[in-house]
C-alpha positions as CSV (number, residue, x, y, z in Angstrom):
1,X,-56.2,-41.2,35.6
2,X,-52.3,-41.1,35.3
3,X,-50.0,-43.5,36.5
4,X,-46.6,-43.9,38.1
5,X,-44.3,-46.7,38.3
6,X,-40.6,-47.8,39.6
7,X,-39.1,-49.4,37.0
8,X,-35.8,-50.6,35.0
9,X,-35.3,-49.5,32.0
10,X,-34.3,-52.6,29.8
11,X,-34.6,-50.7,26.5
12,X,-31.6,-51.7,24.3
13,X,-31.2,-47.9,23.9
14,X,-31.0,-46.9,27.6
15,X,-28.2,-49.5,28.3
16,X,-25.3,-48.2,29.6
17,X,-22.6,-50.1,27.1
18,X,-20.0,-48.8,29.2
19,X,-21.3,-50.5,32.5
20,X,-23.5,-52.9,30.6
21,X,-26.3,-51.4,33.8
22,X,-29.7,-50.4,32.9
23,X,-31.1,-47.0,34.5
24,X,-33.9,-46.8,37.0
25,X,-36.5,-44.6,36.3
26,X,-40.0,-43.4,36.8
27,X,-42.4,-44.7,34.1
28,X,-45.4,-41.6,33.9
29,X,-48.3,-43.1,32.2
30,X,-50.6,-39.8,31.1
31,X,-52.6,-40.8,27.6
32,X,-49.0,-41.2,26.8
33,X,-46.1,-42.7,28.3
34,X,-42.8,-41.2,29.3
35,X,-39.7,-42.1,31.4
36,X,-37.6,-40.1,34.0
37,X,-34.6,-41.7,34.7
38,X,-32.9,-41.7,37.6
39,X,-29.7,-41.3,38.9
40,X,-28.9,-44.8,39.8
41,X,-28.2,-48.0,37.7
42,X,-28.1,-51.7,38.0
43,X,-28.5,-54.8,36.0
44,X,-32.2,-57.0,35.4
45,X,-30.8,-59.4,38.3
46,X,-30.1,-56.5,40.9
47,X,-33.3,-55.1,40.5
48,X,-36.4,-56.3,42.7
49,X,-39.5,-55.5,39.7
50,X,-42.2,-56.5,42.6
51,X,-41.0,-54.2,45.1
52,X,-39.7,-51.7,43.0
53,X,-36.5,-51.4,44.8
54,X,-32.4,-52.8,44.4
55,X,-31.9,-55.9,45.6
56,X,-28.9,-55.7,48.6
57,X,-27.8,-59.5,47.6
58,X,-26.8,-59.2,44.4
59,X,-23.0,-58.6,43.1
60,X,-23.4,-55.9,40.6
61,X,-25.1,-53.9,44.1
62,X,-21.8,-54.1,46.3
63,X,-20.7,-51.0,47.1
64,X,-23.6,-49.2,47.0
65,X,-25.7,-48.1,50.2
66,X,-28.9,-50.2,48.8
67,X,-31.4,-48.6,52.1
68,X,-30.2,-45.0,51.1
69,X,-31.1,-45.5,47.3
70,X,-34.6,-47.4,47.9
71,X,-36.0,-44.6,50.1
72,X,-34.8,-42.0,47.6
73,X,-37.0,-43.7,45.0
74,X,-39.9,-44.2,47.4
75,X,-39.5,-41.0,48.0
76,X,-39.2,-39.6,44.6
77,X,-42.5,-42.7,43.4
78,X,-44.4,-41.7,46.7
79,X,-44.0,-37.3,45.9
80,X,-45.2,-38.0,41.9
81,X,-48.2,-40.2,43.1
82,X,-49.2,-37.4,45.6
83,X,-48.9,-34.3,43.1
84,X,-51.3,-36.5,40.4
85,X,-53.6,-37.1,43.4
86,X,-53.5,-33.4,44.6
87,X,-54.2,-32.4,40.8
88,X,-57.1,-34.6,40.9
89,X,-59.9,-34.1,37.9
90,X,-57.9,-31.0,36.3
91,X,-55.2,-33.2,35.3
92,X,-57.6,-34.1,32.6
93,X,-56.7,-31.0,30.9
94,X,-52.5,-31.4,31.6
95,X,-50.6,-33.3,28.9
96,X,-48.1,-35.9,29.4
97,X,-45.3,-33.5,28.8
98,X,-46.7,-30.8,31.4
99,X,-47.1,-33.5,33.7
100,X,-43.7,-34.4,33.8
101,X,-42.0,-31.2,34.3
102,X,-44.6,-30.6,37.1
103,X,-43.3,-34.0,38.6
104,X,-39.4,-33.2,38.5
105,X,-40.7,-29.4,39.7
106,X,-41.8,-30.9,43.1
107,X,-38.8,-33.2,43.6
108,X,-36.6,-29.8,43.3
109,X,-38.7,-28.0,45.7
110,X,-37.9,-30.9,48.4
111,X,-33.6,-30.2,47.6
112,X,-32.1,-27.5,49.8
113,X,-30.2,-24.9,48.1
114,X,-26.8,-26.6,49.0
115,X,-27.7,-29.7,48.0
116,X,-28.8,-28.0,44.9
117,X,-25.7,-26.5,44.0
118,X,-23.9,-29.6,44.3
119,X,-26.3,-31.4,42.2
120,X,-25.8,-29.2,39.4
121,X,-22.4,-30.4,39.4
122,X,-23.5,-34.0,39.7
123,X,-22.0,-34.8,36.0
124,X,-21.0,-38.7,36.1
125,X,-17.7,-39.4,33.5
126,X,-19.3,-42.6,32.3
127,X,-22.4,-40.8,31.8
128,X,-21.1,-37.6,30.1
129,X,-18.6,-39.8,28.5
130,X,-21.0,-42.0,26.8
131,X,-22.8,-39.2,25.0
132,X,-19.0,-37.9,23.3
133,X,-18.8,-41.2,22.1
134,X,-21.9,-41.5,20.8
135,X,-21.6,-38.4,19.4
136,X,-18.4,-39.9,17.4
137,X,-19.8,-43.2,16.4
138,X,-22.7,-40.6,14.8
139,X,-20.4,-39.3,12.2
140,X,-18.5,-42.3,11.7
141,X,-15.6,-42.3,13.7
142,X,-15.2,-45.3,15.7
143,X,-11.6,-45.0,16.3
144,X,-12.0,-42.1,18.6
145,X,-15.0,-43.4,20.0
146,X,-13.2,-46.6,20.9
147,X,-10.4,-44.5,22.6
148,X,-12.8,-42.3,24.3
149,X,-14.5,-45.5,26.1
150,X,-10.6,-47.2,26.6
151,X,-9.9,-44.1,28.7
152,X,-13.2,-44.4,30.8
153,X,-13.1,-47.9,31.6
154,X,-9.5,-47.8,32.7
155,X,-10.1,-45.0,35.5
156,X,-13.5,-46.5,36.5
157,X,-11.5,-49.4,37.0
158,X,-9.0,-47.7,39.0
159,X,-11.6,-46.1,41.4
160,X,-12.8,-49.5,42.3
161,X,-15.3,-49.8,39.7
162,X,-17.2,-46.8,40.7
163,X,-18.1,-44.3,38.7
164,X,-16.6,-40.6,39.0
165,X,-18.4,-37.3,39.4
166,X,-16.3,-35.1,36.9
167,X,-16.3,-32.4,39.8
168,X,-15.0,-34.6,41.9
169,X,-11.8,-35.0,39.9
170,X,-8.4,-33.6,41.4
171,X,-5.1,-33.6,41.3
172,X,-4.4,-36.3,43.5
173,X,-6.9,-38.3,42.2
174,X,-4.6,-37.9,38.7
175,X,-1.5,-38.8,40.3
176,X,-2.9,-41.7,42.2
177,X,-4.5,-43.2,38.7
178,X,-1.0,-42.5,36.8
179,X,1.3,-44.2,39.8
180,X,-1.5,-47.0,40.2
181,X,-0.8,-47.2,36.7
182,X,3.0,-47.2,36.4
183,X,3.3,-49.5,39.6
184,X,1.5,-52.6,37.4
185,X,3.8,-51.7,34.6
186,X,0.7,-50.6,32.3
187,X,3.1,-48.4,29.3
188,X,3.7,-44.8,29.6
189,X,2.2,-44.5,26.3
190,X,-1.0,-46.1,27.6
191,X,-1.3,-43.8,30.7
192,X,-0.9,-40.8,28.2
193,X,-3.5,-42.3,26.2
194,X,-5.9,-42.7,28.5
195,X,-5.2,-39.3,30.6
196,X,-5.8,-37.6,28.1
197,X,-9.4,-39.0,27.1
198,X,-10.7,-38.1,30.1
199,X,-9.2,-34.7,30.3
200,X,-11.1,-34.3,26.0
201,X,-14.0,-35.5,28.2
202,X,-13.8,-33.2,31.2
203,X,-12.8,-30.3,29.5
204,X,-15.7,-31.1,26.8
205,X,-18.1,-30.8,29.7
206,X,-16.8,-27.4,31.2
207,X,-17.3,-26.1,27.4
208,X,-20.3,-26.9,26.9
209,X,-21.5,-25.7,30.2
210,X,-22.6,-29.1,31.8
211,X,-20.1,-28.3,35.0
212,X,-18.9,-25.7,37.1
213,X,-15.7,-25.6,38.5
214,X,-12.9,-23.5,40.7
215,X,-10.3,-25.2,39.4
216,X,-9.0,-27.4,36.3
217,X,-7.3,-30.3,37.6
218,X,-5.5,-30.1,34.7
219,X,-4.1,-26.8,33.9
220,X,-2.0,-27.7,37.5
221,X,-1.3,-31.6,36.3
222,X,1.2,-32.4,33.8
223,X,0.2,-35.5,31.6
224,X,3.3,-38.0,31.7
225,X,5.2,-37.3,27.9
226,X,4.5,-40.5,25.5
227,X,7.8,-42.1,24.8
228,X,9.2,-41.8,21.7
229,X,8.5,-45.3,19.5
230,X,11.2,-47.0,17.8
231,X,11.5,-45.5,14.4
232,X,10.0,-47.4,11.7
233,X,10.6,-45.7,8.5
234,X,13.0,-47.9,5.3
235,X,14.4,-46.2,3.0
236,X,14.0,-45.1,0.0
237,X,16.1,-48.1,-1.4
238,X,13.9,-50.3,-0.1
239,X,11.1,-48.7,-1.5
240,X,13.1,-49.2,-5.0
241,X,13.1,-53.1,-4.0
242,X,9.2,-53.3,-3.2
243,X,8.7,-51.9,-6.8
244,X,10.8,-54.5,-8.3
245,X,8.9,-57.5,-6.6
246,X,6.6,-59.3,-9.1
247,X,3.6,-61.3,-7.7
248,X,0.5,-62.5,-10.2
249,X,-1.9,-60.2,-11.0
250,X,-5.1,-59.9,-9.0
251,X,-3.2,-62.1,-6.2
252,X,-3.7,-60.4,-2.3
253,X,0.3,-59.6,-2.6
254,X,-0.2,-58.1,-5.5
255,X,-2.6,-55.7,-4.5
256,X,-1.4,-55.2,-0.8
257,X,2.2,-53.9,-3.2
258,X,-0.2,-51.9,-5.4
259,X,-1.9,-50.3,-1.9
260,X,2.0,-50.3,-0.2
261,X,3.0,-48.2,-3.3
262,X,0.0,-45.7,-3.8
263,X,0.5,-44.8,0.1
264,X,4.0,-43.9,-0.5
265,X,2.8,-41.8,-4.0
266,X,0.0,-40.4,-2.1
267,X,2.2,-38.3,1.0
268,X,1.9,-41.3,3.6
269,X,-1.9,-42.3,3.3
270,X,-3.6,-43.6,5.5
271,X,-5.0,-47.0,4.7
272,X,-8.6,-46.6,6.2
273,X,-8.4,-43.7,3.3
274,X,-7.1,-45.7,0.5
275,X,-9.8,-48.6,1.4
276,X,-12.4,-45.8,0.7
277,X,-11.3,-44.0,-2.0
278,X,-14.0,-44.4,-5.0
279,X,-13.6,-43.9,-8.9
280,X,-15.0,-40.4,-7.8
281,X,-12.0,-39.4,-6.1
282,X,-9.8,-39.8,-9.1
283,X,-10.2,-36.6,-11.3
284,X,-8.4,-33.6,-13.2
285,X,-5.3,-35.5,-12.5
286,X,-5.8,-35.8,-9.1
287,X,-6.7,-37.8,-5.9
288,X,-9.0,-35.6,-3.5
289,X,-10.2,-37.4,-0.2
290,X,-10.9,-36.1,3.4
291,X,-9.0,-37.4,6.0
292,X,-11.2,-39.8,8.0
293,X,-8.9,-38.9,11.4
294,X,-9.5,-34.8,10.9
295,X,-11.7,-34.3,8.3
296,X,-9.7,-32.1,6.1
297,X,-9.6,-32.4,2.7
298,X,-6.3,-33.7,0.8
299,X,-5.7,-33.2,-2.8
300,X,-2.8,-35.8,-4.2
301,X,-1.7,-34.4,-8.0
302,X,-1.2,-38.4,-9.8
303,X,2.5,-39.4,-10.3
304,X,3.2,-41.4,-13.2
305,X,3.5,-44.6,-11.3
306,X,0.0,-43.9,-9.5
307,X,-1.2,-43.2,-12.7
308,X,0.3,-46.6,-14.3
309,X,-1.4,-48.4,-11.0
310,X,-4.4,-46.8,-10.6
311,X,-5.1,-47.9,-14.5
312,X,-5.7,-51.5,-13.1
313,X,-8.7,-50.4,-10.9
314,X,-10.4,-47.9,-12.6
315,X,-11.2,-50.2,-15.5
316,X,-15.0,-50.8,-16.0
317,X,-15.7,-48.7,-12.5
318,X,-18.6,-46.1,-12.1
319,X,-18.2,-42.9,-9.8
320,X,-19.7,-44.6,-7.2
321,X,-18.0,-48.2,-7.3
322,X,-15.1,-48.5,-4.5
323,X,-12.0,-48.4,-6.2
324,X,-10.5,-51.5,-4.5
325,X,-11.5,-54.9,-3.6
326,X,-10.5,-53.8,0.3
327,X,-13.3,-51.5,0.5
328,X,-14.8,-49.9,3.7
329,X,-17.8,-47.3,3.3
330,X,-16.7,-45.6,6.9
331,X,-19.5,-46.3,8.9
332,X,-19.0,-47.5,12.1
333,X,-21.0,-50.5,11.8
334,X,-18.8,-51.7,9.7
335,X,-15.7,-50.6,11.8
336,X,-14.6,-54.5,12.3
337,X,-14.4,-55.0,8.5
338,X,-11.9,-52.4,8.6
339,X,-9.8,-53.5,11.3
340,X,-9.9,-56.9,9.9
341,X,-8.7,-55.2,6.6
342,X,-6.0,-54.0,8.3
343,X,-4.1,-57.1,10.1
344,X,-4.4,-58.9,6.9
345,X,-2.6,-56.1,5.1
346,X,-0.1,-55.6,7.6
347,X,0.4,-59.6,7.3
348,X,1.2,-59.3,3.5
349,X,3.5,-56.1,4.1
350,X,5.3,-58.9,6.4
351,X,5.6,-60.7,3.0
352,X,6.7,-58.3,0.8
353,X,9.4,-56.5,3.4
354,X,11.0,-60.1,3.9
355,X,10.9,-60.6,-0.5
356,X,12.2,-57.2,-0.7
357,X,14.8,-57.7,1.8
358,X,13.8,-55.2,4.4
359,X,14.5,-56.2,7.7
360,X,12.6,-53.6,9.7
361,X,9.2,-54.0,11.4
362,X,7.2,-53.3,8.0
363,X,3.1,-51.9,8.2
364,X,1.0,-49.7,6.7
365,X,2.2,-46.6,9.4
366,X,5.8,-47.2,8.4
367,X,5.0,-46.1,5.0
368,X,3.3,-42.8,6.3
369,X,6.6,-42.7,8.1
370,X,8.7,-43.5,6.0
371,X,8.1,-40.9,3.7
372,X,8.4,-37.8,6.0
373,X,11.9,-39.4,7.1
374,X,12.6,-39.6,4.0
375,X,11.4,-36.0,3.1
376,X,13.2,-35.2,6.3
377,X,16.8,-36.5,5.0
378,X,16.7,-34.7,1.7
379,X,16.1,-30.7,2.8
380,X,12.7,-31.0,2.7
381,X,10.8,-28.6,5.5
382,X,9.8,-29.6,8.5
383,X,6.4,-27.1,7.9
384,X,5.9,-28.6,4.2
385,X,6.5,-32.2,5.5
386,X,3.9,-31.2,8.3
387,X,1.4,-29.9,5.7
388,X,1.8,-33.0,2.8
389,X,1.0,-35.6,6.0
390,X,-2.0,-33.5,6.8
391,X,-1.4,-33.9,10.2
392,X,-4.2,-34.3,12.8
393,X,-3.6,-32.0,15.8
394,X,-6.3,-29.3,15.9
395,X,-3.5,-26.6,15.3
396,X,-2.8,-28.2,11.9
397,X,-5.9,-29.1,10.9
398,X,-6.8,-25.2,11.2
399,X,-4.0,-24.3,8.9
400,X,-3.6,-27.0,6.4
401,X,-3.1,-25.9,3.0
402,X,-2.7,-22.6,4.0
403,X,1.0,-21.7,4.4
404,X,1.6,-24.1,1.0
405,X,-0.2,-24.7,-2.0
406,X,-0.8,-27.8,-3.8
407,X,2.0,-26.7,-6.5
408,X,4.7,-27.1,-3.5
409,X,3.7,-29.8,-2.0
410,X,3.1,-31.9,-5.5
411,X,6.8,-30.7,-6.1
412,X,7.9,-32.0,-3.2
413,X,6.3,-35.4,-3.6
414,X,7.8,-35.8,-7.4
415,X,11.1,-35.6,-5.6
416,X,10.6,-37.9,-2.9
417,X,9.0,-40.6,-4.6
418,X,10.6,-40.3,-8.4
């Protein structure tokens, strides 16, 4: 005979790493078992596993009307027990599967058609949030997926901790957040930030046909413009002094110069690129890598000096050996090594600009900086300066390496960095 059960979902998996809440659901036991979640949440302590209901004392409960919720989910446990009793001895020849859309079949038949439509617009943010950021720590970007959940958190936190239906958003609700956020002196660049995460979200959901709405909040909202940061390119000079600095070989400062000075070579690299790069990439005279922020694929043609430092780490390597001891295989397991990668080379670029005399703020952006400022001050293109940095809107991505060849923009980076 099948069975039916309240429960909480505890799974690792079904944890809500947003909230940190687990989902209640219906457990169907049929031969096999299944789960139904539900649209409610709470943690182990605010769930009551003997009555099967929330528990109206507990914290992590405020705000929620506790009586409503529980006779929903009687209701809900009390319909499925009473469609397995009415199927009786045929249910013997039901699967599991069949079963269960039977069960959710009968709870819609109990909705009127109003509340009906509004359910099909009941699409959470944390909830529809959580699978785009799962969907970017799947193919290995973190970074987005960390900005994606920065964005959530801060206007849950706005709304009192509550969670939003994406429907529900308007453009009130878009000033209030970005005047909540101004008046406790959060950075215009942050607002920006996190604005437009959830607009990627929202507008990810209308896409992909999990809402319906009148209206886009935001085609009628202007996000607040970030503010321009202070510039932090050094010249070309000072470039001129880095290469001049000797430190012993195989030292961290010696490398962190080496990795300073094939960024420059290499058009403004990224770092998390450089820390991937293996023997592999270096071939026919050239560096090709994909651009872990977009994707696209870069082609570098070796200058002489990338060709003189290079020669250090491609000693003894296989294709498939990393081609620096700073290696990262751009997984987001492993997302932490990177970032840890990071602060210590941007500590040892602290080093090197104070031996090389450079008194500006000195990291591994100011060289991808640096050099388009530099491209910038002698005649070279905006468009070709554009297409070298491989830059990561959508628009540019979608034309990279169109407009200009390789033979231009090698040209160009001969002149900049000879």
């Amino acid at each position: 005979m099948a069975k039916v059960r309240l429960i909480l979902d505890t799974r690792k998996s079904s944890k809500n790493t947003v909230s940190e809440l687990y989902p209640i659901a219906l457990r169907v036991f049929h031969i096999k078992p299944r789960i139904i979640r539900l649209p409610y949440q709470t943690s182990i302590s605010g769930w009551d596993s003997n009555s099967f209901c929330l528990k109206r004392s507990v914290l992590v409960n405020k705000g929620l009307d506790c009586s409503k919720i529980n006779q929903i989910l009687y209701d809900k446990f009390h319909t499925a027990r009473s469609l397995i009793n009415e199927l009786g001895d045929g249910i013997q020849y039901m699967d599991v599967d069949t079963l269960v859309t039977e069960i959710k079949n009968k709870w819609q038949e109990q909705i009127s058609p109003e509340l009906k439509s509004k359910m099909s617009n009941g699409l959470m943010l944390r909830d529809w949030g959580q699978v785009i950021i799962e969907r970017k720590r799947k193919i290995n970007k973190p970074s987005s997926a960390q900005w994606y959940l920065s964005g959530i958190k801060a206007f849950i936190k706005f709304n009192d901790n509550q969670d939003i239906r994406l429907d529900q958003l308007n453009v009130s609700m878009l000033k209030d957040f970005q005047i909540d956020k101004e008046s406790r002196g959060v950075k215009p660049n942050s607002i920006s930030s996190h604005m437009r995460a959830i607009r990627a979200i929202y507008n990810a959901a209308i896409n992909e046909d999990r809402i319906k709405v009148a209206k886009n909040p935001f085609h009628r909202y202007k996000i607040p413009s970030s503010n321009q940061t202070k510039k932090k390119a050094i010249s070309k000079e000072d470039f001129l002094n880095i290469r001049k600095l000797k430190y012993e070989e195989g030292s961290a400062l010696w490398h962190t110069k080496n990795y300073a000075l094939i960024m420059f070579n290499c058009r403004g690299m990224n770092l998390i690129d450089l820390v991937k790069l293996k023997k592999s990439n270096v071939r026919q005279g050239r560096i090709f890598y994909g651009r872990s922020k977009t994707s696209d694929p870069l082609s570098v043609k070796l200058t002489s000096e990338l060709q003189e430092i290079l020669s250090h780490y491609l000693k003894g390597k296989s294709d498939d050996d990393f081609l620096f001891p700073a290696n990262y295989d751009g997984s987001t397991a492993k997302y932490e090594k990177y970032k840890t990668i990071r602060r210590r080379v941007n500590e040892r670029l602290k080093i090197i600009a104070s031996d090389a005399g450079i008194e500006q703020h000195f990291t591994t952006y100011s060289i991808r900086h640096s050099w388009a400022t530099i491209a910038k001050f002698m005649g070279i293109s905006t468009a070709i300066i554009s297409e070298g940095l491989g830059h990561s809107s959508l628009k540019t991505t979608e034309i990279y390496l169109k407009r200009f060849d390789n033979t231009t923009l090698d040209e160009a980076n001969e002149l900049i960095v000879a």
